[in-house]
C-alpha positions as CSV (number, residue, x, y, z in Angstrom):
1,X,3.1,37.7,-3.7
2,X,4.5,35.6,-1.1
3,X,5.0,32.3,-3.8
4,X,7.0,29.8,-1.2
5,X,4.0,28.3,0.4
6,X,4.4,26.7,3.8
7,X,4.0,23.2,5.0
8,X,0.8,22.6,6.5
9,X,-0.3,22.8,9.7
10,X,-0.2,19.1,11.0
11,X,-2.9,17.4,12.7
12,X,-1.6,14.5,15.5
13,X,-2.6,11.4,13.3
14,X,0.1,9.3,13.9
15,X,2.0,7.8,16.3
16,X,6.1,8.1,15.9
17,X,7.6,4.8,15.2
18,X,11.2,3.9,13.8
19,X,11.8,5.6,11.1
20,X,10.9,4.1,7.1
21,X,13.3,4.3,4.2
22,X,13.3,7.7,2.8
23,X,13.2,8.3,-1.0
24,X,16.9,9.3,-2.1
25,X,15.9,12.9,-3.0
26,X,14.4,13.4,0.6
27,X,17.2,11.6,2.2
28,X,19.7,14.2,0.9
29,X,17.4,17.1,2.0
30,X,16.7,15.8,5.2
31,X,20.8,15.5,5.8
32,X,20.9,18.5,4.4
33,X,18.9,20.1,6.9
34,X,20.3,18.5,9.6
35,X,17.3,16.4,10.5
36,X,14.8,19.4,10.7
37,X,12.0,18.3,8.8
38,X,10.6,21.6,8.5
39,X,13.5,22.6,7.0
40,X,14.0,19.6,4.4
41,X,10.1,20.0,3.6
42,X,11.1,23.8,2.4
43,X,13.7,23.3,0.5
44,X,11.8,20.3,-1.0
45,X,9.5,23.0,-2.1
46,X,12.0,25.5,-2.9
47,X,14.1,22.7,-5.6
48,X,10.6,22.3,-6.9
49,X,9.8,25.5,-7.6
50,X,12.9,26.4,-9.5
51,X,12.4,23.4,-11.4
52,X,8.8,24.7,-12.3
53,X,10.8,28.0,-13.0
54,X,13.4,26.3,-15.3
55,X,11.1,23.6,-17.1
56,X,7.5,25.8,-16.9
57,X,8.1,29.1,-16.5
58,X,4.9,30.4,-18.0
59,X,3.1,28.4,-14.9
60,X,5.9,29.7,-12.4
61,X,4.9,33.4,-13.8
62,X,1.6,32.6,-13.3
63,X,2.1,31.3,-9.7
64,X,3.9,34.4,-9.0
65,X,1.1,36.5,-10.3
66,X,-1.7,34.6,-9.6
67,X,-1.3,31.8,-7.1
68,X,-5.3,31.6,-6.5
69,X,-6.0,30.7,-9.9
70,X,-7.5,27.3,-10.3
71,X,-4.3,26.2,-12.0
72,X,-2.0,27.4,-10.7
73,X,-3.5,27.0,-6.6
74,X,-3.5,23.3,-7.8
75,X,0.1,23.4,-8.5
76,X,0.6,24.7,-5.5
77,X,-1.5,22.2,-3.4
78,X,0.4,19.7,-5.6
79,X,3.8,20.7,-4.5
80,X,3.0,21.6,-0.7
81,X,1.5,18.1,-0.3
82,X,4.7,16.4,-2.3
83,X,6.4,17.8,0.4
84,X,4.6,16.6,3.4
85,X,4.5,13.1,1.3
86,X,8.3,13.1,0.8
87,X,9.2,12.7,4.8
88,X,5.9,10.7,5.8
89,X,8.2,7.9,6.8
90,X,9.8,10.1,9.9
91,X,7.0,12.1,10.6
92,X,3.9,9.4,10.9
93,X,3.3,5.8,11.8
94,X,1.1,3.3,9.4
95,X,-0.8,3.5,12.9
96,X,-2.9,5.9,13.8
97,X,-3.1,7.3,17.2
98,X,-5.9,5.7,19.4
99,X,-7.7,8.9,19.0
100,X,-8.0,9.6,15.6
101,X,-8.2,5.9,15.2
102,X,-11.8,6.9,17.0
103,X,-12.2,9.5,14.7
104,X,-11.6,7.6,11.1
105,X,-13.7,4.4,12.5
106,X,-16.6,7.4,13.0
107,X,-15.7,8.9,9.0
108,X,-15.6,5.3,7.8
109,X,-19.2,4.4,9.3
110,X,-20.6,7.6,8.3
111,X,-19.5,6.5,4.7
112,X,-21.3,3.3,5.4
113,X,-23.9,3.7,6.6
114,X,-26.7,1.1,8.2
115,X,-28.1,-0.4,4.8
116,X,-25.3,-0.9,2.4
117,X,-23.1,-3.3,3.0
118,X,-20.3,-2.3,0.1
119,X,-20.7,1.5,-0.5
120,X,-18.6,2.4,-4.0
121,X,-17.0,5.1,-2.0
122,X,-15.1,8.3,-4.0
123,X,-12.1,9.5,-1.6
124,X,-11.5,13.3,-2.0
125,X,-8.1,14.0,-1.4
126,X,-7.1,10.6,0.0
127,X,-3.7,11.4,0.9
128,X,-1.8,8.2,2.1
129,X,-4.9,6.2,1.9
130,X,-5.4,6.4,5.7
131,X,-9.5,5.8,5.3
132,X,-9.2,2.2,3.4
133,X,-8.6,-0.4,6.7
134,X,-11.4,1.6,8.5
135,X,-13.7,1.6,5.7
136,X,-12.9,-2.2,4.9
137,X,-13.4,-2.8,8.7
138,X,-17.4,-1.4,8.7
139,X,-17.7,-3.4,5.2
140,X,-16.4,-1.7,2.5
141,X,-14.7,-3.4,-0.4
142,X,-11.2,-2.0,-1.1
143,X,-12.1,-3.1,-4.8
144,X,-15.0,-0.3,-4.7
145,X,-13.0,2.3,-3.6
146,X,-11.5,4.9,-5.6
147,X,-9.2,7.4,-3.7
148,X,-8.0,10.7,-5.8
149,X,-5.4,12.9,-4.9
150,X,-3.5,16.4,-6.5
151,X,-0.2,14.7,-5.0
152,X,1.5,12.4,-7.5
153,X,3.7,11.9,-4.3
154,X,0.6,10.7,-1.8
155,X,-0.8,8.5,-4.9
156,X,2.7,7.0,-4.8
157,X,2.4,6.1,-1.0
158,X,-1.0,4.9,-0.7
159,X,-0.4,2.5,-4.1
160,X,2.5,1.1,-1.9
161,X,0.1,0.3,0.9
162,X,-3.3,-0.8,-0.5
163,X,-2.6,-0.7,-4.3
164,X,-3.3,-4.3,-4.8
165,X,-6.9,-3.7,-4.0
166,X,-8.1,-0.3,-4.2
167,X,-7.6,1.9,-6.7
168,X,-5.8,5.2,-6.3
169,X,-5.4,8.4,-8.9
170,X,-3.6,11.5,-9.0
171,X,-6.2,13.4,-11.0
172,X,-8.3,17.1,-9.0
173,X,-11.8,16.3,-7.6
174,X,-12.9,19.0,-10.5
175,X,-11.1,17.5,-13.5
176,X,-12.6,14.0,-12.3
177,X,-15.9,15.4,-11.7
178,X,-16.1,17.4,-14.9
179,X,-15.3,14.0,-16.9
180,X,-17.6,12.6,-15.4
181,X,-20.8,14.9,-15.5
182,X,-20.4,14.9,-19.4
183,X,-20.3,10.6,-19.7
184,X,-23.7,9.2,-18.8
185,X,-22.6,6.1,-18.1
186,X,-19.4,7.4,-15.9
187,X,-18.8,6.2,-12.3
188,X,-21.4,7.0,-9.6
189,X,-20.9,6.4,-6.1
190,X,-22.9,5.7,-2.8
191,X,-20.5,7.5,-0.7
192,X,-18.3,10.6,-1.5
193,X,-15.9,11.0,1.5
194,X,-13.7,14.9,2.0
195,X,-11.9,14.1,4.9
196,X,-9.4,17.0,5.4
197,X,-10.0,18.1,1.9
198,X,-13.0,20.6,1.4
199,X,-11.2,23.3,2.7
200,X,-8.9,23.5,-0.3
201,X,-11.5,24.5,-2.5
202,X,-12.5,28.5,-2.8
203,X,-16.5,27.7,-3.1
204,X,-17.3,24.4,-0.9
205,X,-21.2,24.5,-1.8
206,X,-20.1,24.7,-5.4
207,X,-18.2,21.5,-5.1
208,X,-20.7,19.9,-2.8
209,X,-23.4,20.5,-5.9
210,X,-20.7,18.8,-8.2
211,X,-20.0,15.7,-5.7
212,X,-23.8,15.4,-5.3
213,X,-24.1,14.9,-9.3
214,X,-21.6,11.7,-8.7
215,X,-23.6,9.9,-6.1
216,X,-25.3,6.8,-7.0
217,X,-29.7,6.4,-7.2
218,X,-29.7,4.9,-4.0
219,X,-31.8,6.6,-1.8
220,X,-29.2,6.2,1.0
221,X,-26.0,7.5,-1.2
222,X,-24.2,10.2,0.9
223,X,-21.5,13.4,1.1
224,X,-19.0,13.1,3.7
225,X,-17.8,16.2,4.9
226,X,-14.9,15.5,7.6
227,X,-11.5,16.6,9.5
228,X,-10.4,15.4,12.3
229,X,-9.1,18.2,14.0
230,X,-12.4,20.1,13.3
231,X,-13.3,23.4,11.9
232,X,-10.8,25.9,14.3
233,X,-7.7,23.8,13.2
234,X,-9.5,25.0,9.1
235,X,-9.3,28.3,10.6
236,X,-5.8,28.7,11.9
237,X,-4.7,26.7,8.6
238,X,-5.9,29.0,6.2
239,X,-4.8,31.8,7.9
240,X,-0.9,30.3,7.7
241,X,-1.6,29.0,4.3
242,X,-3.7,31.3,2.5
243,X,-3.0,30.6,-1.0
244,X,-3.4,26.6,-0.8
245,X,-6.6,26.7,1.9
246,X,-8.8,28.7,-0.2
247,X,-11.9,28.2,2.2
248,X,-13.2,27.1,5.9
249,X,-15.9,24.7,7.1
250,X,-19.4,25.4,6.4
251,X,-21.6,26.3,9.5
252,X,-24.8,24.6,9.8
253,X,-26.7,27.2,8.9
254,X,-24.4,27.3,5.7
255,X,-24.8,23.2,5.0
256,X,-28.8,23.6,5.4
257,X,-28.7,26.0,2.5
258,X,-26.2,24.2,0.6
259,X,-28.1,20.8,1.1
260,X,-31.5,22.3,-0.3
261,X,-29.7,23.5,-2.9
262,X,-28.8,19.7,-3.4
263,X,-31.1,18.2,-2.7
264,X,-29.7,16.5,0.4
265,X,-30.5,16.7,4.3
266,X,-28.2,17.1,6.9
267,X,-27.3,14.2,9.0
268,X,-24.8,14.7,12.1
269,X,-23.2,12.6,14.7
270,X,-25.5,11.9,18.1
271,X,-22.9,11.6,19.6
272,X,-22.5,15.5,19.0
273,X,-25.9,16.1,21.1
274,X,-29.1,18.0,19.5
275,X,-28.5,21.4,20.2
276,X,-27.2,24.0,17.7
277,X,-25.0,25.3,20.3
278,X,-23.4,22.3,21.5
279,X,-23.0,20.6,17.5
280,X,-20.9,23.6,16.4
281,X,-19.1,23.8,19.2
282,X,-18.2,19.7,18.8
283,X,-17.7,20.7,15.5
284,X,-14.8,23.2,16.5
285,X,-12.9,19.9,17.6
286,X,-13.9,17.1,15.1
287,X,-15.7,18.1,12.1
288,X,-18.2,15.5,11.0
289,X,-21.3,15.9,9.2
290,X,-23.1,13.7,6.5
291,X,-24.9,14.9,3.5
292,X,-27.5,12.5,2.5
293,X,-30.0,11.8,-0.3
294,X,-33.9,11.8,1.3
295,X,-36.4,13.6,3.2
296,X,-36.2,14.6,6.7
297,X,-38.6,11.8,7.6
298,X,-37.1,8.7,7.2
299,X,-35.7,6.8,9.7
300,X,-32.3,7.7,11.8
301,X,-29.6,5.5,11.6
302,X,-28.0,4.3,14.7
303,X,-24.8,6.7,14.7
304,X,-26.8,9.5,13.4
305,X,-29.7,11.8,13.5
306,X,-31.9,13.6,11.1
307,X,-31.0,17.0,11.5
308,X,-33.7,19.8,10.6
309,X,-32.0,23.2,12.3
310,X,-34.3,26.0,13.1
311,X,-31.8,28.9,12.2
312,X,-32.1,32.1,10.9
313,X,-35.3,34.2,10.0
């Protein structure tokens, strides 16, 4: 088994601006490797490992024999996004690019929504907390959000930013959901965003089932399912990192069945047109597709449309 996992592929988020202060650990590395990033982000993942071999051997054995078991493909998530964590202050800018500035504004409305004003919103795999300002700026209250993460590292980062409002935790969507599908009273949410995150788990409708169990009695409570470099970035992803992407982007025919299954209908962007054809081929680019409690009668809201595919037999 190949155990060294590579640093993901990256999407252009960012700008580059002057570089942040660096950690002391990722400092060294980064000297180490003679300013190649790529470089410090491997050996970042290499020390890591052995420590995992020194301190937990019976998970590094596992890893080694086993990397796609829930445990131990989390661990490995976990490290490979500590890595890309570490060096965030020299490979992105607080400011995303104009583009996927675009992109996040489109997420954070689809979150949103026309009728609810503050959305408790549940961030899968919230990274750096790149979705709060947008979110804030269509209405959200940072004090409703709750962003989870697998990287202690990210957590760290996105505290840093917009910990003195929203709420951040380094806890996997299953564990969290788990918890909460035994506590009656636990949290429920009006929107459930996965931007850049579904793909890292093996059964996506499985999960969806388990996020729709979360969402709130409003009749207008919502999945997000997003990434903004679409599905074909998923694709070449998984295929360089097949032991931490564990699965692609559903097609629509796929999210039709998984939305039944849910209870759900599926609500995508206008601005991706009305043909089959021409949404999946948007898709391909910027993946962005809502989930959403109701029947395929009620009314459209202004971003979106009702989305009733005729596909298949």
């Amino acid at each position: 088994v190949q155990l060294m996992p590579r640093a993901p592929l990256r999407a252009p988020v960012a700008r580059a601006s002057q570089p942040q202060q660096l950690d002391d650990d990722a400092a060294a590395l980064l000297a180490e490797a003679e300013g190649d990033v790529g470089k410090a982000q491997t050996s970042f993942i290499g020390y890591t490992l052995a420590y995992l071999q020194s301190e937990q051997p019976e998970m590094y054995e596992a890893i080694k024999a086993d990397p796609k078991r829930p445990e131990c493909h989390a661990a490995l998530v976990e490290i490979t996004w500590d890595a890309v964590a570490a060096f965030l202050p020299v490979t992105h800018s607080p400011v995303p690019t104009p583009a996927s500035a675009k992109k996040l504004t489109a997420i954070a409305r689809a979150a949103c929504g026309d009728t609810n004003p503050e959305p408790r919103v549940l961030d899968v795999g919230c990274g750096n907390g790149l979705l709060v300002p947008f979110l804030a700026s269509c209405g959200a209250s940072a004090s409703d959000y709750l962003g989870i993460d697998l990287s202690s590292r990210m957590i760290e980062v996105a505290k840093k930013s917009y910990g003195e409002k929203a709420i951040f935790d380094d806890v996997s969507f299953d564990a969290f959901a788990g918890k909460a599908a035994v506590d009656e009273h636990g949290p429920r949410f009006d929107a459930i965003v996965f931007n850049g995150a579904l793909q890292f788990f093996a059964d996506p409708a499985a999960t969806i089932v388990d996020a729709a169990a979360l969402l709130s009695e409003s009749s207008e409570s919502r999945i997000v399912l997003a990434h903004l470099s679409g599905a074909d970035f998923v694709r070449q992803e998984m295929a360089q990192n097949p032991n931490t992407v564990r699965s692609v982007m559903p097609s629509l025919a796929e999210l039709q069945k998984i939305a039944s299954s849910a209870a759900l209908q599926v609500v995508i962007p206008s601005f991706f047109g009305t043909e089959v054809e021409q949404i999946e081929t948007s898709l391909e680019t910027f993946y962005l597709i809502v989930l959403r409690k109701g029947s395929g009668d009620q009314t459209s809201e202004s971003d979106f449309s009702s989305y009733v595919p005729q596909i298949g037999p």
